[in-house]
N, CA, C and O of each residue as an XYZ file, in Angstrom:
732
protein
N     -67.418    119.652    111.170
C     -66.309    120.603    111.219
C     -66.878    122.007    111.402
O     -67.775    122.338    110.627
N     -66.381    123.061    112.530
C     -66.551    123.998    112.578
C     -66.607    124.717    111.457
O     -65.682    124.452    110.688
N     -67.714    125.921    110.902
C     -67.578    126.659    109.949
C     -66.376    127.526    109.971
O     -66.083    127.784    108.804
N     -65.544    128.094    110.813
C     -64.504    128.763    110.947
C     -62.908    127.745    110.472
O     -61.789    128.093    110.092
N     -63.363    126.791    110.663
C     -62.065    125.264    110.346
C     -62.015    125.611    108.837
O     -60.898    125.817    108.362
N     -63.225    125.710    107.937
C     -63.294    125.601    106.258
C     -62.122    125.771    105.590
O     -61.391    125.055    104.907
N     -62.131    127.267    106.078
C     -61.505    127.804    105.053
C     -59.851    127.334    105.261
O     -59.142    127.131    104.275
N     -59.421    127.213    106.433
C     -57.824    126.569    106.636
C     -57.599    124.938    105.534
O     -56.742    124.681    104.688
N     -59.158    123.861    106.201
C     -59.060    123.199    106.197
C     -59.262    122.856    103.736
O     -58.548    122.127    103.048
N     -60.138    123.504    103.393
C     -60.191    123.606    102.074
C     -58.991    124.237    101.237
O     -58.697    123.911    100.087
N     -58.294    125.280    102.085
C     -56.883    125.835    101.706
C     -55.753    124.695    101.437
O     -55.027    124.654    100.444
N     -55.755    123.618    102.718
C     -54.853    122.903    102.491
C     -54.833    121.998    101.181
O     -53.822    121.654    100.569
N     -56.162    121.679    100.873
C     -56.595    121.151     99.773
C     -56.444    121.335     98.092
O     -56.646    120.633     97.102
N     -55.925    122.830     98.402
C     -55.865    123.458     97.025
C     -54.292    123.580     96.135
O     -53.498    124.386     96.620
N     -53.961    123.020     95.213
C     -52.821    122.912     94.591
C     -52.666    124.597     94.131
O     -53.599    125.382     93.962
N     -51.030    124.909     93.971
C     -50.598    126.094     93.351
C     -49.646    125.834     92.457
O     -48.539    125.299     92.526
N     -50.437    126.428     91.394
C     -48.917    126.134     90.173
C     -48.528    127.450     89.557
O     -49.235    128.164     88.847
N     -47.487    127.623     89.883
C     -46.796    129.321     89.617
C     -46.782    129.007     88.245
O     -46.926    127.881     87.767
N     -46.501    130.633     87.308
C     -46.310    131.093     86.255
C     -47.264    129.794     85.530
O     -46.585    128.973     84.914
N     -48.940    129.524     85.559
C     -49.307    128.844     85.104
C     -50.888    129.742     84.381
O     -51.057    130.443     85.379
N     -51.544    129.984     83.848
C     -50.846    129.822     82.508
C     -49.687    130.527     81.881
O     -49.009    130.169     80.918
N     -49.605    131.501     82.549
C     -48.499    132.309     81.935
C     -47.961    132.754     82.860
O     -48.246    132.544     84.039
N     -46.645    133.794     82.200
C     -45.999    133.617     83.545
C     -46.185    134.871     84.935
O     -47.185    135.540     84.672
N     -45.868    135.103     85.583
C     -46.631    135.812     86.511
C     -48.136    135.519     87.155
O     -48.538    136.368     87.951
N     -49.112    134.239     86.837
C     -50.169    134.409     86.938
C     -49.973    133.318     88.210
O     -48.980    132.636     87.958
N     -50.491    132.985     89.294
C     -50.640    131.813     90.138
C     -52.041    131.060     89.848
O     -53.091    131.365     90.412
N     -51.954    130.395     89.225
C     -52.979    129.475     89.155
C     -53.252    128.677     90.413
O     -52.342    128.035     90.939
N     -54.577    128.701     90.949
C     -54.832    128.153     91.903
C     -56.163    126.470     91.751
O     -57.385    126.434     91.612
N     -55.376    125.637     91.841
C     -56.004    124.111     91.123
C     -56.618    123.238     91.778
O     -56.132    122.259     92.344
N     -57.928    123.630     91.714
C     -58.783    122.722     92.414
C     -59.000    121.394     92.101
O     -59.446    120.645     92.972
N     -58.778    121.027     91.100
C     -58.707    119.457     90.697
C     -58.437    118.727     92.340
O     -59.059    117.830     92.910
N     -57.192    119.578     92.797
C     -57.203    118.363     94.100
C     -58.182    118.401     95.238
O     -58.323    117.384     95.917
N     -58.864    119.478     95.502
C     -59.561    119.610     96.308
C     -61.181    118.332     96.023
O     -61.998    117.799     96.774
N     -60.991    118.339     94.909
C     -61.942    117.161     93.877
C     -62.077    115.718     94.327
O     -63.025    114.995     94.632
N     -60.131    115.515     94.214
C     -59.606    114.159     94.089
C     -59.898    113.620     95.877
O     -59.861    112.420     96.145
N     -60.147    114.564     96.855
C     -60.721    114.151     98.005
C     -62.157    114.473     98.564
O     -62.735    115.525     98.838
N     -62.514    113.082     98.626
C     -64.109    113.277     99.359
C     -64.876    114.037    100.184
O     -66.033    114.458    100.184
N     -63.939    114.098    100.875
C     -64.277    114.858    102.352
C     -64.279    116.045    101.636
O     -65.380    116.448    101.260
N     -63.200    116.754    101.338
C     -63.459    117.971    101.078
C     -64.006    118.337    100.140
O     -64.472    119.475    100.201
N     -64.193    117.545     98.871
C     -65.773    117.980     97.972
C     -67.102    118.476     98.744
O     -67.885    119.378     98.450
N     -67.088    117.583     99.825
C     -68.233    116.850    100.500
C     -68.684    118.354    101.300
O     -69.784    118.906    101.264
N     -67.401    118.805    102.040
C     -67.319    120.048    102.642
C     -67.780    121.767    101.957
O     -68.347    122.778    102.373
N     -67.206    121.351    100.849
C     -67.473    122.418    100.012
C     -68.635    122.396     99.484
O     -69.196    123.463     99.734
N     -69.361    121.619     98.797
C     -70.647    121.284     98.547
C     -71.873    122.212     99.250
O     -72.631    123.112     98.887
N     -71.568    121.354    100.617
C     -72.631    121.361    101.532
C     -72.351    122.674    102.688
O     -72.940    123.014    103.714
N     -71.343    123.116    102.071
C     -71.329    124.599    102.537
C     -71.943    125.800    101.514
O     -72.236    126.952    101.834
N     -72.047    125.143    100.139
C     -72.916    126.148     99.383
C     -74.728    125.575     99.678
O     -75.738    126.276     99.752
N     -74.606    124.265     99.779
C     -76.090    123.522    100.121
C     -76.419    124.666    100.662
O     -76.783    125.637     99.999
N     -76.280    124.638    102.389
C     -76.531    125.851    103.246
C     -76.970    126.976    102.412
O     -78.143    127.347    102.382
N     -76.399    127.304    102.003
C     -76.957    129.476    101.520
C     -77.369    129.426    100.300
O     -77.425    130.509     99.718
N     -77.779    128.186     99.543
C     -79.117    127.804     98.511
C     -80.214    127.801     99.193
O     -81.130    128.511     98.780
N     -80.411    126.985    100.441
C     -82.040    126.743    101.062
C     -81.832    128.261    101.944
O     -82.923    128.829    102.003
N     -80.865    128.953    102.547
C     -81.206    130.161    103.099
C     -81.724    131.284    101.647
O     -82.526    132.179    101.908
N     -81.326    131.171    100.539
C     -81.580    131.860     99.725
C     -82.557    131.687     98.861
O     -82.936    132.730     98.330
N     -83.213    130.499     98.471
C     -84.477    130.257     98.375
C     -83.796    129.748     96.893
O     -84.733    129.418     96.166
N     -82.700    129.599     96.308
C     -82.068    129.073     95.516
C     -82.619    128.206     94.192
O     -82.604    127.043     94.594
N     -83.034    128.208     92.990
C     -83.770    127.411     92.494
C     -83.196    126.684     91.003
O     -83.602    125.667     90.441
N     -82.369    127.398     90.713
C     -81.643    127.272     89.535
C     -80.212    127.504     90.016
O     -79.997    128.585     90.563
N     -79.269    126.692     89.896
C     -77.956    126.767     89.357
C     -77.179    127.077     88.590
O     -76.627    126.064     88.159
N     -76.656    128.300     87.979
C     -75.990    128.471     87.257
C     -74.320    128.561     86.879
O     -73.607    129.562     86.961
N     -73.903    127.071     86.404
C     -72.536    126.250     86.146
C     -71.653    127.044     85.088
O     -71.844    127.105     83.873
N     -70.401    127.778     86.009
C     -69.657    128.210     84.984
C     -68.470    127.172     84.624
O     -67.872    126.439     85.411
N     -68.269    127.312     83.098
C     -67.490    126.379     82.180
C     -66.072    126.884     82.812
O     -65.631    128.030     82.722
N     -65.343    125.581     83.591
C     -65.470    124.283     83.523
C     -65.518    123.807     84.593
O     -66.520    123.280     85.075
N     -64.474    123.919     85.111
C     -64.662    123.845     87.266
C     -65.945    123.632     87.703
O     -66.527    122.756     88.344
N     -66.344    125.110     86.960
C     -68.260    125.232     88.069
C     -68.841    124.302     87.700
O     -69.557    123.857     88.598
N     -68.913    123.638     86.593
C     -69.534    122.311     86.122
C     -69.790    121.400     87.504
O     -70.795    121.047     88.120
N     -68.414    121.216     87.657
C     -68.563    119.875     88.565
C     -68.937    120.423     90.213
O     -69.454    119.573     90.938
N     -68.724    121.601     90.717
C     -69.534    121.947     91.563
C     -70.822    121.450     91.645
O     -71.397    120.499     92.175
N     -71.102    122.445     90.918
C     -72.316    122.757     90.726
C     -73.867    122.148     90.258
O     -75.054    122.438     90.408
N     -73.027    121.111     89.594
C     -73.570    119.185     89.458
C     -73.810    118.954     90.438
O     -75.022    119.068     90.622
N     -73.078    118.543     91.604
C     -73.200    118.280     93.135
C     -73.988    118.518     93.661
O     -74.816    117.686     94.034
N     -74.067    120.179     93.988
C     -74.268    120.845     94.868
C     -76.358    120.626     93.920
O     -77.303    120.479     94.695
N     -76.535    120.646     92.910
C     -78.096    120.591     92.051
C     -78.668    119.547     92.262
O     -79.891    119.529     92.121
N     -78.045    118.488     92.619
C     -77.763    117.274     92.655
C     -78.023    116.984     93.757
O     -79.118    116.435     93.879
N     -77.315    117.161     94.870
C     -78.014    117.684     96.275
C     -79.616    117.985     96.459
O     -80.589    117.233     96.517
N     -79.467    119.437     96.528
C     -80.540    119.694     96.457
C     -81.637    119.699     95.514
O     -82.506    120.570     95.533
N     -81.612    118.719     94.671
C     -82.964    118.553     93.691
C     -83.364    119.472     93.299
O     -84.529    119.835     93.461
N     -81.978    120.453     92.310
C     -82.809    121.872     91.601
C     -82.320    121.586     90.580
O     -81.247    121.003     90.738
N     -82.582    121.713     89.659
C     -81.971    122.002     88.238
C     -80.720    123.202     87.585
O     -81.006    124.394     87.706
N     -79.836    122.955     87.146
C     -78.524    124.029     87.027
C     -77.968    124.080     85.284
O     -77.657    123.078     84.641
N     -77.955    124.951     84.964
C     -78.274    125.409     83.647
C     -76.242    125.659     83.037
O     -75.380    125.818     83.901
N     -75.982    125.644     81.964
C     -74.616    125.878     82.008
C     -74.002    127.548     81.222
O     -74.427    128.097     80.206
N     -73.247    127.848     81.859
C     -72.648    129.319     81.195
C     -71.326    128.788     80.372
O     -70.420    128.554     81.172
N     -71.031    128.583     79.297
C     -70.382    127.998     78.065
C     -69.245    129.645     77.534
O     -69.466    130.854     77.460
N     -67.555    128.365     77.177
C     -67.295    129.441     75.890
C     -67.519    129.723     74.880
O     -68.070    128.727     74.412
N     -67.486    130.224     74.378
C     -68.524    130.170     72.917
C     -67.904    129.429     72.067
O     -66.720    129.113     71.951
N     -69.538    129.006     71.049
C     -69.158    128.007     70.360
C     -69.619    126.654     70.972
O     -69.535    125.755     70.135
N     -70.148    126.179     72.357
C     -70.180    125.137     73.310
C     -71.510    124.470     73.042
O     -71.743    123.281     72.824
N     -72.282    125.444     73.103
C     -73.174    125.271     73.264
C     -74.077    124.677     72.194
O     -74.045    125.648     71.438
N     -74.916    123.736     71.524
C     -76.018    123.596     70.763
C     -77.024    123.797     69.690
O     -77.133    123.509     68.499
N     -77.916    124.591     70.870
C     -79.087    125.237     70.806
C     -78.573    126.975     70.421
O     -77.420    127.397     70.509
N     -79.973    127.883     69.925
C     -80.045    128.963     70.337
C     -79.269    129.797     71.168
O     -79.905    129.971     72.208
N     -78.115    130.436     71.196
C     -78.183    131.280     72.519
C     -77.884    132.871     72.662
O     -77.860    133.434     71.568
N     -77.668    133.657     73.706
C     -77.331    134.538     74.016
C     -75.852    134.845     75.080
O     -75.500    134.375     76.161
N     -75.235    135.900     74.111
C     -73.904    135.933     74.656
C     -73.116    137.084     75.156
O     -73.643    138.196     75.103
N     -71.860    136.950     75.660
C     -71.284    138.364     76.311
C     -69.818    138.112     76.458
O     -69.228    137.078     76.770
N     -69.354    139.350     76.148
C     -68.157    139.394     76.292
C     -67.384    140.254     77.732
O     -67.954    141.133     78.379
N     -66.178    139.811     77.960
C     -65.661    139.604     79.459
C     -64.137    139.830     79.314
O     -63.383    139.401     78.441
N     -63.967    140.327     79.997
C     -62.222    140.662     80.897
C     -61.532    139.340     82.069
O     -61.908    139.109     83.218
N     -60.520    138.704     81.338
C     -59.758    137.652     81.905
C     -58.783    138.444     82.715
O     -58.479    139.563     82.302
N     -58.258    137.987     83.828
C     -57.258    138.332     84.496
C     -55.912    138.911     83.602
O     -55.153    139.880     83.635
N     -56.191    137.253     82.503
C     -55.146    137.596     82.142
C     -55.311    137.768     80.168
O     -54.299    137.559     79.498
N     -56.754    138.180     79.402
C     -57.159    138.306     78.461
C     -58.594    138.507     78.202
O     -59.009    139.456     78.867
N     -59.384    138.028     77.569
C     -60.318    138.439     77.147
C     -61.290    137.033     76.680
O     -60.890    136.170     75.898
N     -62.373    137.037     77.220
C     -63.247    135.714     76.515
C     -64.733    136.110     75.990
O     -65.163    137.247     75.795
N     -65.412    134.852     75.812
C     -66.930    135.441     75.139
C     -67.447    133.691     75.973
O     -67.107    132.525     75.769
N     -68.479    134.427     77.012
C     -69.483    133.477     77.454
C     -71.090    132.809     76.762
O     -71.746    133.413     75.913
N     -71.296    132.098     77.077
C     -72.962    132.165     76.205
C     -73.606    131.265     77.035
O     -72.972    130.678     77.912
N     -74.891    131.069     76.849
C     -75.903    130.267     78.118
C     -76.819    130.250     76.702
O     -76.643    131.039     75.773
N     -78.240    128.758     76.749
C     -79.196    128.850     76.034
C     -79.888    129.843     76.489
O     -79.887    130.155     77.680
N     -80.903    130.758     75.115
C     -81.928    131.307     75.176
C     -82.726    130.964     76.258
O     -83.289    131.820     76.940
N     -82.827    129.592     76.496
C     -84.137    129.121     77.100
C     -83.727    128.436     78.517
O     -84.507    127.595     78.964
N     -82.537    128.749     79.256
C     -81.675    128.134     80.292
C     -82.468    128.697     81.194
O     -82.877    127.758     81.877
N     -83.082    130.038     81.731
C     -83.731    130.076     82.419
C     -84.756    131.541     82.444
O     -84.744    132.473     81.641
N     -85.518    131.370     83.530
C     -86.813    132.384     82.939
C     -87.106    133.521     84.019
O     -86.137    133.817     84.718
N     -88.312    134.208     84.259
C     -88.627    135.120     84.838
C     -89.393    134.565     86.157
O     -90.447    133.928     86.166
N     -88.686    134.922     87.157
C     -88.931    134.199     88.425
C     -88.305    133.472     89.170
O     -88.606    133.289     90.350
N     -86.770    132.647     88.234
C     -85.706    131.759     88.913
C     -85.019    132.551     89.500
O     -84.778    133.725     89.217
N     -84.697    131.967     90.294
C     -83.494    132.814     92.040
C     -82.493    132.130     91.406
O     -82.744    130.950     91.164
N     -81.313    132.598     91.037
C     -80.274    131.928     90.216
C     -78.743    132.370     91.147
O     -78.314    133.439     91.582
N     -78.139    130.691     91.174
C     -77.314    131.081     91.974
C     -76.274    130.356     91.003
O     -76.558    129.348     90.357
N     -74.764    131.135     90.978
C     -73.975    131.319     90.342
C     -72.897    130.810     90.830
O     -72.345    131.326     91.802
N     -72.423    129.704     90.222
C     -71.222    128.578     90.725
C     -69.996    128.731     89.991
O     -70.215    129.127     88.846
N     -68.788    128.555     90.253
C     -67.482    128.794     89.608
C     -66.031    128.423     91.026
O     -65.934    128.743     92.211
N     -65.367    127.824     90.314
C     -63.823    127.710     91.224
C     -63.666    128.651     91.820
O     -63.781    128.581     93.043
N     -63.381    129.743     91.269
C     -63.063    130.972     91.950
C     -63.083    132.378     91.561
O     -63.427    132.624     90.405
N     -62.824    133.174     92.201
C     -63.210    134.837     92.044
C     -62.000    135.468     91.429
O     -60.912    135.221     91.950
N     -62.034    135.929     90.816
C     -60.409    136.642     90.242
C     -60.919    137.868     89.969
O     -61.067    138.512     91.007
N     -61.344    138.620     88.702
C     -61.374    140.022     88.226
C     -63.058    140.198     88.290
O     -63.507    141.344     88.259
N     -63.882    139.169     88.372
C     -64.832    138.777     88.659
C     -66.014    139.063     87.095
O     -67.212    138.856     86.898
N     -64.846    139.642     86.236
C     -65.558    139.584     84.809
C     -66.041    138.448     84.341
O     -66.917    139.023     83.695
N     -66.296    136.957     84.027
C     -66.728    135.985     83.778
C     -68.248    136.190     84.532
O     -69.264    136.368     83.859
N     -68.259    136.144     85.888
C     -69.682    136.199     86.795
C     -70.734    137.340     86.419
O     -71.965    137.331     86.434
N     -69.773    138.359     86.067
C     -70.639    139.954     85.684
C     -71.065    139.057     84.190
O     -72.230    138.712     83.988
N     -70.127    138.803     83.370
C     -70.508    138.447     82.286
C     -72.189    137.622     81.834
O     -73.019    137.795     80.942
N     -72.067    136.799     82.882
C     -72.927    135.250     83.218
C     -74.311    136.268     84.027
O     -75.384    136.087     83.452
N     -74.391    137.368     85.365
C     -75.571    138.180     85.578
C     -75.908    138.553     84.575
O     -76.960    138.047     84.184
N     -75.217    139.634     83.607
C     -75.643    140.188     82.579
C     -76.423    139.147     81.543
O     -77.023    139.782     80.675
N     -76.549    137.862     81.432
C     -77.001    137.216     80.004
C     -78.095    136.592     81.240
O     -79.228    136.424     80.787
N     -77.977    136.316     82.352
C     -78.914    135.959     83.127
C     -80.434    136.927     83.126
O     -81.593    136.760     82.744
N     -79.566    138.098     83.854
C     -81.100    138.768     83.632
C     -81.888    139.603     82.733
O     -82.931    140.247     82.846
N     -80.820    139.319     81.555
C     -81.612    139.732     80.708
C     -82.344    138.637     79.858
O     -82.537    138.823     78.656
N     -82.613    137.874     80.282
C     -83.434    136.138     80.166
C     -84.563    136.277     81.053
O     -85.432    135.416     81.189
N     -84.502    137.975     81.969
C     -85.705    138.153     83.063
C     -85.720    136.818     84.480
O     -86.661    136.333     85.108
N     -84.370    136.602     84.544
C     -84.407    135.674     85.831
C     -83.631    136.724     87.143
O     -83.654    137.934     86.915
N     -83.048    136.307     88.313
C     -82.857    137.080     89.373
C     -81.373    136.390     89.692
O     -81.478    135.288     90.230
N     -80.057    136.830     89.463
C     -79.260    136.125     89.783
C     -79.361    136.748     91.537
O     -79.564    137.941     91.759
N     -79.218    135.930     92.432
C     -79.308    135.971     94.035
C     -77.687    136.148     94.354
O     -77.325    136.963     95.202
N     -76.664    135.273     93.568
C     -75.648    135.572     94.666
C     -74.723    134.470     93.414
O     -75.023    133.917     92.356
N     -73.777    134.551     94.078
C     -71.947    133.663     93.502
C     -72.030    132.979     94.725
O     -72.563    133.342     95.774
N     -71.264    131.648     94.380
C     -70.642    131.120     95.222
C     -69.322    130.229     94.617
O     -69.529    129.437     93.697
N     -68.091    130.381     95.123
C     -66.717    130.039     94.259
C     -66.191    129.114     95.397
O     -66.924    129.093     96.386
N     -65.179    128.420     95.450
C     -64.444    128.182     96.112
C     -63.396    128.897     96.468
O     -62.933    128.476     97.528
N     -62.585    130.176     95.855
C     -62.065    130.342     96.472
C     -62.131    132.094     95.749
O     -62.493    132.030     94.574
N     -61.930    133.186     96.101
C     -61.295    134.158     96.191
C     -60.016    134.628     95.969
O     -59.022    134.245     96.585
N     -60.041    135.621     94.920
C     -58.624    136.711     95.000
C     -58.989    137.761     95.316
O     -59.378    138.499     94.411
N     -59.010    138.186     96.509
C     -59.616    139.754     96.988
C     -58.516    140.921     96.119
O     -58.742    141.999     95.570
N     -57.696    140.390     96.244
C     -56.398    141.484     95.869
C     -56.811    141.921     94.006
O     -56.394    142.950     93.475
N     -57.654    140.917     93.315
C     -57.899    141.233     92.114
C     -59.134    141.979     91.988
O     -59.179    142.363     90.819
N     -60.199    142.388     92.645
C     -61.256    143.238     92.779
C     -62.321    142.895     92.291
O     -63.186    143.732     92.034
N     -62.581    140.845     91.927
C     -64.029    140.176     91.322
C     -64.595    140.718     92.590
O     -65.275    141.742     92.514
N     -64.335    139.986     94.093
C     -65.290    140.177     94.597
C     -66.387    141.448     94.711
O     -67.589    141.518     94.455
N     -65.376    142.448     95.230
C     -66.048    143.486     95.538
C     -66.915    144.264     94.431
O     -67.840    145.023     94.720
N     -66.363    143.883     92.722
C     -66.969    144.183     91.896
C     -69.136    143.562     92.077
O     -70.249    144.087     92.090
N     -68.600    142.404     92.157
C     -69.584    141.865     92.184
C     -70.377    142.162     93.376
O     -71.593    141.976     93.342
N     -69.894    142.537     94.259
C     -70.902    143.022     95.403
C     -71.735    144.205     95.417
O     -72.822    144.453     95.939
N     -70.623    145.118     94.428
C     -71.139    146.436     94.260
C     -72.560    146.265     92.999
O     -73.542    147.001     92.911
N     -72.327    145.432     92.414
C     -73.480    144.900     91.445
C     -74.729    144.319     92.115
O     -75.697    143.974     91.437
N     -74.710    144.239     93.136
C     -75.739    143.719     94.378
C     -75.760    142.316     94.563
O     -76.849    141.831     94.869
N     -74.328    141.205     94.383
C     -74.801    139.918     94.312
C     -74.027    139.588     95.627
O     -72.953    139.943     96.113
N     -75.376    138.479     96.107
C     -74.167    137.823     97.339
C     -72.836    137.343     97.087
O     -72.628    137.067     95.906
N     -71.826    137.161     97.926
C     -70.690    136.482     97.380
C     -70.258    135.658     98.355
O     -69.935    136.136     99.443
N     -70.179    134.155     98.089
C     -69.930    133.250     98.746
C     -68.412    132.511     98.725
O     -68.386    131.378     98.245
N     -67.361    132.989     99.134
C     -66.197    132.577     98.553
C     -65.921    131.301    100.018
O     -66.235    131.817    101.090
N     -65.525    130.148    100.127
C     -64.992    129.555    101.081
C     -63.738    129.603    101.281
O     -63.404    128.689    102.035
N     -62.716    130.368    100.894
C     -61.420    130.576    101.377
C     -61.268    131.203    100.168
O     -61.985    131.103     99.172
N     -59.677    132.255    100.434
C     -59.194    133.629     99.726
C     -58.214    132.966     99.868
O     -58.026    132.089    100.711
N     -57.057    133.574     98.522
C     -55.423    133.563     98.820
C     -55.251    134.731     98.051
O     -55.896    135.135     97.083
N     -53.980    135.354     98.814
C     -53.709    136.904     98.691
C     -52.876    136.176     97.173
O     -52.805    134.996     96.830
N     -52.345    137.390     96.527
C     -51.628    136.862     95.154
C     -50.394    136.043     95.842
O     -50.341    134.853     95.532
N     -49.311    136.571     96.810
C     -48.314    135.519     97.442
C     -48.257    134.501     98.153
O     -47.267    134.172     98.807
N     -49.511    133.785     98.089
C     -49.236    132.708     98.511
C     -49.112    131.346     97.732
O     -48.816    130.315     98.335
């Protein structure tokens, strides 16, 4: 499939459930994009791509969506992918940060020992919204002395200002399809 097809073709894929969680918010539900092969398959191996262009070495899985990405996509390429947790999730040791929800406020955490000085860390999640969760997840990254390289989401809310936040922070941003808030 043409790289220009993706983003129509992954759009169609994506469920919308108005006033979900609350009301005014459009939740955009990738579960279905999941429940079909092909387009896992598509999405995957469209982040595959700009891991080996990026020299990619560590995965970093945001809780919960990015999980199952990001499994895949590590999984794939035979790297290892570390998890960014709500607090409380986690185990072991860790280090944590607090973050701006679209629509409230959360606290992320990753182990102490998830990753080190020298990993090219690439940053997996459903999608881009206020883009506080990802800032959240760089911030506990490099101060662990690793290199977050870039995001990659499935999908984008340009109209909410993650992306560009995050760009202005110097990270690549890999979104495979956007929806404006009305659609």
């Amino acid at each position: 499939m043409p790289i220009a097809d993706h983003a129509t073709y992954l759009k169609s894929k994506i469920r919308i459930v108005r006033d979900w969680p609350k009301p005014g918010i459009n939740f955009r539900d990738v579960t279905t994009l999941f429940q079909d092969p092909e387009a896992f398959r598509v999405a995957v191996e469209a982040f595959a791509f700009d891991c080996r262009r990026f020299k990619i070495n560590l995965i970093a899985a945001v809780d919960a969506r990015g999980f199952i990405i990001a499994g895949a996509l590590a999984y794939q390429l035979h790297q290892p992918f570390m998890l960014v947790r709500k607090k409380g999730k986690l185990p072991f040791r860790t280090v944590a940060a607090d973050y701006d929800l679209e629509y409230g406020s959360a606290t992320i955490e990753i182990h102490a020992d998830a990753c080190k000085a020298g990993d090219r860390v690439l940053i997996v999640d459903d999608l881009i919204a206020t883009g506080g969760t990802v800032l959240a997840a760089t911030k506990l990254i490099r101060a662990l002395g690793a290199e977050v390289i870039g995001v990659a989401a499935i999908i984008d809310l340009p109209e909410l200002g993650g992306s560009k936040k995050l760009r202005a922070a110097g990270l690549n941003v890999h979104a495979l399809c956007e929806f404006s808030e009305t659609e």
